[in-house]
N, C-alpha and C positions, 0 to 999 in steps of 0.2 A: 308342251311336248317334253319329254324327258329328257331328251337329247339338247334344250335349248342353255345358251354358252351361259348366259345371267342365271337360270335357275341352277344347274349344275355349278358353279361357282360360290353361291351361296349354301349349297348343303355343307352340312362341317363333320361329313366324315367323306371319305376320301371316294372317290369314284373314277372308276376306267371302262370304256367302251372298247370293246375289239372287234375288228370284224377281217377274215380270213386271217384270224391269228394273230393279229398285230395291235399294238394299240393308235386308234385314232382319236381320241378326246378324252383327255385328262384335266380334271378341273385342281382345283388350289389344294384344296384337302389332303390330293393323292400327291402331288407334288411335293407338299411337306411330311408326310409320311413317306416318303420313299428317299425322301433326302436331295430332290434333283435341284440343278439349279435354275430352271424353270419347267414350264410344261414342254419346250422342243428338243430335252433330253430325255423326253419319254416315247414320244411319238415315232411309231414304225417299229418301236423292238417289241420285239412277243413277251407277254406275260409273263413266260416260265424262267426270262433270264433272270428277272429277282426271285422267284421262288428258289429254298433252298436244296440242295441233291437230293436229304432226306424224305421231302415231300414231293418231287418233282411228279413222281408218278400217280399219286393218289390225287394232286392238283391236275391234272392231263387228264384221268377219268373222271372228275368234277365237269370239267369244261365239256368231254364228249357228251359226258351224259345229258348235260345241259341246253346241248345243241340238239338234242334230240327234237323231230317234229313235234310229236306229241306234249313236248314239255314247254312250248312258248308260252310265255307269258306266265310261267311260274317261277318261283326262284323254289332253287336248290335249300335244302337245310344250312345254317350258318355251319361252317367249322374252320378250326384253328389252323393257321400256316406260317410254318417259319418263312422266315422272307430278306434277302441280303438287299440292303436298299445301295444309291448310287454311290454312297464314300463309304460301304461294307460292312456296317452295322447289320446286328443282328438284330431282327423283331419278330415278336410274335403276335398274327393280325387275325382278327378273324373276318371271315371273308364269304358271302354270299352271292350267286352267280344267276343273272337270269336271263332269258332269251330276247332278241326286239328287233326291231327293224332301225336302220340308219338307213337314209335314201335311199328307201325301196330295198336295198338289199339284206339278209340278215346278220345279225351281230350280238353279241356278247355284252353285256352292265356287270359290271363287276361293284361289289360296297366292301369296302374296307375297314375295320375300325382297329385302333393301334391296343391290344392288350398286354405290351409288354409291361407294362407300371403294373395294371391291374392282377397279373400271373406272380409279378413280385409280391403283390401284396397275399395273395393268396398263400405264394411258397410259406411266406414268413407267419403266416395265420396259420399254415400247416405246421411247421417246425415248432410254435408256438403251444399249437394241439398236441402235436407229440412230447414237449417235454413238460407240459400240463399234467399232461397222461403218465408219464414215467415219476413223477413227484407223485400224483395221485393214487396212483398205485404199489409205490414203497414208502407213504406218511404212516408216522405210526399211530398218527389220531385217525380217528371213525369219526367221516364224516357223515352226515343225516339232514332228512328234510321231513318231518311232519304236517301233515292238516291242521285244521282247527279238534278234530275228535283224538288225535294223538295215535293216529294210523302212521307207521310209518311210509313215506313214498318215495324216498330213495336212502341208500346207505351205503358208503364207501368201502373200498373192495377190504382196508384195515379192519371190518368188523371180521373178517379171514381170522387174524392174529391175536384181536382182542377178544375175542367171545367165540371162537370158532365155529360160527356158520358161514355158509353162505351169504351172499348177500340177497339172492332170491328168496330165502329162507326167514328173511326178516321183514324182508316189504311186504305189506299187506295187512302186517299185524298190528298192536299197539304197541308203545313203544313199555307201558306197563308191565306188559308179558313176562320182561328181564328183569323185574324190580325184585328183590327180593323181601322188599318192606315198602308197603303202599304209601309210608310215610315217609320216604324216602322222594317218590316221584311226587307226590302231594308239597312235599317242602318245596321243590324245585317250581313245580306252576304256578304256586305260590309267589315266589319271587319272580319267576318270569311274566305273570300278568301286572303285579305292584311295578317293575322295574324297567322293562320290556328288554332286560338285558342279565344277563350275568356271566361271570368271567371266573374260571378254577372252583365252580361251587361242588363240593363233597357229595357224593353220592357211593350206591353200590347195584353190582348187576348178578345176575348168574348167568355163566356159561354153558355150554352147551353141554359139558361132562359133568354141571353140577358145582363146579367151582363157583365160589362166592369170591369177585374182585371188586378193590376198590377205584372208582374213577374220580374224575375229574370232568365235570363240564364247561364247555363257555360258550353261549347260544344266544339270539336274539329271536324274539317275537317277527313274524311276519303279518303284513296288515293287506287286504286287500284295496283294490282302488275306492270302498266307500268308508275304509277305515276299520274295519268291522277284524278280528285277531282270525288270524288264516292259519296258523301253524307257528312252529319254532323250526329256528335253521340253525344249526352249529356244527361243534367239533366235541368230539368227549374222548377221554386215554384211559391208560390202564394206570394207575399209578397204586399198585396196589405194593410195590417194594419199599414204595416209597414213606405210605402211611406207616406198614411195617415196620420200618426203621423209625418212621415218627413214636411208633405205639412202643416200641423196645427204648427210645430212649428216654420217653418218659416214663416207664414202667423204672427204670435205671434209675429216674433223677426224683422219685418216689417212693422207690421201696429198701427197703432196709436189707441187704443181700444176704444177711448171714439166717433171717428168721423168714424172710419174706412176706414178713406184713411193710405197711405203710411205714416209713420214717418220721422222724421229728415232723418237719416242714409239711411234710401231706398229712400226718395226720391232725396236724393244727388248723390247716385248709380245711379238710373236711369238717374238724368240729366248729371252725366259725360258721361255715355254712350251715348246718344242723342247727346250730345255738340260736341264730337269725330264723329259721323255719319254724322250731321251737317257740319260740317269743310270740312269732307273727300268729302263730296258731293257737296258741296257748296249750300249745300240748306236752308232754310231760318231758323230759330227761335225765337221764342218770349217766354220771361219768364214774369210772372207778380207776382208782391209780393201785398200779401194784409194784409189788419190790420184791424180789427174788431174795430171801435170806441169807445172810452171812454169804455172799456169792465171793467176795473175794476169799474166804477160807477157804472155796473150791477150788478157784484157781493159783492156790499157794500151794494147796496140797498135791493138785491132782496134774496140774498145769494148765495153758490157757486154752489148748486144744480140745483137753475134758470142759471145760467151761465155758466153749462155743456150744460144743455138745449139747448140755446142759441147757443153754440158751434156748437149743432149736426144739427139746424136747417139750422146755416148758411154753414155749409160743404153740406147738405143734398143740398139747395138752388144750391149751385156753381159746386154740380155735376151734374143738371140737364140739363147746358149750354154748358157738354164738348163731345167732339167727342171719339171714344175707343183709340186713338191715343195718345190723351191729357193724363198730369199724374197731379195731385193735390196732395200736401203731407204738414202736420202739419209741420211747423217748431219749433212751441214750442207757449205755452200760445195762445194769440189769430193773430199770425202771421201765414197766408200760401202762398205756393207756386203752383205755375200753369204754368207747361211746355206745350207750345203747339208747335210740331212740324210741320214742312211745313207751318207754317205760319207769313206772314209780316206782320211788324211792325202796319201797316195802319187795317189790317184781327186782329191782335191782338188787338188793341184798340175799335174794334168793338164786338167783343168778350168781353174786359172790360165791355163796355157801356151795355150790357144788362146783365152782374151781377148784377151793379148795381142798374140798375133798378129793379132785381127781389129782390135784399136783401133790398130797401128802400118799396117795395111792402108785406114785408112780414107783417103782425099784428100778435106780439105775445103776450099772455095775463101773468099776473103773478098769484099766487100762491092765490092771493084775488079776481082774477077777472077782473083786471084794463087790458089794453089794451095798450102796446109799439111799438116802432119801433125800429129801428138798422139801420146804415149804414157803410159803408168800406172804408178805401182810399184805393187804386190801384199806383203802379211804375210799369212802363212798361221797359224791357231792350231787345233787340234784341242783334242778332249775327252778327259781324263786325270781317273783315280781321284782323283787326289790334290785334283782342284779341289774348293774350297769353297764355289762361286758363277759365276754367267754372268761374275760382274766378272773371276774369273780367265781366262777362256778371250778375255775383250775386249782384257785389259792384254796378253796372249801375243801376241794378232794386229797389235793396236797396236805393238807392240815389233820384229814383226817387220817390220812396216811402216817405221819408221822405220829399220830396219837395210836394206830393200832403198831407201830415201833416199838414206843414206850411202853405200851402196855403187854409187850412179853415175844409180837410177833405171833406168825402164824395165825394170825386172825382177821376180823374186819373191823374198821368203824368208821362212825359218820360224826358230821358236825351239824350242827343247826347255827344257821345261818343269823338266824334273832337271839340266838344265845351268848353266853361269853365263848371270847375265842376261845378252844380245846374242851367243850361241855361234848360228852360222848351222850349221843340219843342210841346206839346202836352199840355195841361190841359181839362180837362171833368169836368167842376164845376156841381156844385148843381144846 
């Protein structure tokens, strides 16, 4: 029987029987949830003294409705009720109510269960969710979840700021779609299947108005429960000020500012690397060193301002001749360099022959009006078996640079490598 003293004792959530209103059997459960100091501080007071002002009346139609003929032997829907128990605590219990008999006459079961922990825990799961939500929604990484086919299936609200859509606008598609270079996302799954991880790897996307930026990703593979790659999860940013600044200050710490080719140090960089491709290939190259004549008589005559001038004209002149292949780079004062790869020796001195002609064709006027010329010697050196280093192929050029000096300026020559040092195989006079 539901009403017996051992079985209601052992249930372990709380239980009160009322019958015309009052309570007459409370077992252990409801005792300690209510705070009493035992069960004959409950017995005979009605229900509604511990329920709180707030609920008092919606707790009072629970009960009628309850009492209803029709509804014995049913219980009510659970719902929540604040409740002041015997030393004034506050709780929050939920509480279900159903009809019954007590000797012969009718009466009320009440089940209690203490939710005040359980609403904490929720509150704090809430407050948790909201400021989840508030980070989530002003991070400035886009966050993302892909499949296995590189669909994207969710994206955080930062793809707003970073690429300007929507984010309904990007679920659904590939994450491809924004690549502006297939080798771009191809590098990236690349490493993400070798790695199952990667952290700030280089990329680029296009925006929604067509802007190309550059980001940054850091993502991990996801695996399903047989192990099998299920998608990538991560975060990606814009860091496109940032390369910027990367890309300007190596453009800074490589280029020569007054002429705007390559400097000393890059353009030595370059021609090792070249020199090394060269070799490994066995393919051909030609380096030429040039010198700008008598350049300090321009800057004695004319001053040093005329003879930046001068500088930019004749760099501007000798990039007009190169192919995107070719590298030109200041070596310092009025000395440059001119790598051309895949090209022989016979292909490079043809290439010389029309600098020159364009840098003896230039008329530059000075600061009064008067009208000048300029002209360059050229050393030609190519790449031979025998060299043991870029130093050999620089001293060859060098060398023959200073033989086409000696020999009057204005012209070109070469060295041969098997001959004695200063044998001209080539001269290109005036």
């Amino acid at each position: 029987m539901l009403t017996d003293p051992e079985l209601l004792s052992a249930l372990p959530v709380a239980v009160l029987v009322t019958q015309q209103g009052v309570i007459r059997i409370a077992n252990e459960a409801s005792v300690t949830l209510l705070e009493a100091d035992g069960p004959e501080q409950l017995m005979g007071r009605p229900p509604a003294d511990f329920v709180h002002t707030i609920d008092k009346l919606r707790s009072s139609n629970r009960i009628h409705q309850a009492s209803e003929p029709e509804q014995a032997g049913q219980a009510n829907k659970p719902s929540e009720f604040r409740i002041r128990t015997c030393k004034g605590n506050l709780k929050m219990v939920l509480i279900s109510t159903v009809a019954i008999a007590l000797d012969g006459a009718p009466a009320l079961l009440m089940c209690g269960m203490d939710m005040t922990h359980q609403n904490e825990i929720q509150e704090q799961l809430r407050e948790s969710e909201q400021t989840f939500r508030r980070l989530f929604e002003s991070m400035q990484d886009v966050y993302y979840r892909t499949n296995a086919q590189g669909v994207v299936q969710h994206v955080g609200p930062g793809v707003r700021r970073v690429l300007g859509y929507e984010p309904h606008e990007i679920e659904g598609r590939t994450a491809e779609s924004y690549y502006p270079q297939s080798s771009d996302r191809d590098a990236f799954k690349a490493a993400i299947m070798e790695h199952g991880e990667v952290s700030d790897f280089p990329g680029q996307m296009v925006r929604k108005d067509g802007t190309i930026i550059d980001i940054s990703i850091s993502s991990h593979a996801l695996f399903d429960h047989n192990g099998n790659f299920a998608g990538v999860e991560g975060i990606y940013r814009d860091v496109t000020q940032r390369k910027n600044l990367e890309r300007e200050l190596q453009r800074l710490a490589t280029t020569d500012m007054l002429t705007g080719m390559a400097n000393r140090r890059a353009f030595l960089e370059l021609a090792e690397a070249t020199y090394q491709r060269a070799r490994t290939a066995g393919e051909p190259l030609t380096l030429l060193m040039l010198d700008l004549d008598h350049f300090k008589s321009i800057n004695d005559r004319f001053g040093h301002l005329e003879g930046d001038r001068v500088l930019v004209e004749f760099a501007r002149t000798i990039k007009t001749h190169l192919r995107a292949s070719d590298t030109v780079g200041r070596l310092g004062g009025e000395e440059f360099g001119l790598l051309l790869p895949l090209t022989t020796p016979a292909e490079g001195a043809d290439v010389a022959a029309r600098i020159l002609d364009a840098i003896r064709a230039l008329e530059l006027t000075d600061g009064t009006g008067h009208s000048y010329r300029i002209t360059t010697s050229m050393g030609l050196g190519a790449l031979h078996l025998s060299d043991r280093s870029l130093r050999d192929l620089l001293d060859r050029a060098d060398q023959a640079l200073y033989l086409a000096k000696h020999r009057g300026r204005d012209q070109l020559a070469m060295i041969d490598s098997g001959g004695p040092c200063g044998t001209p195989l080539t001269e290109t006079p005036h």
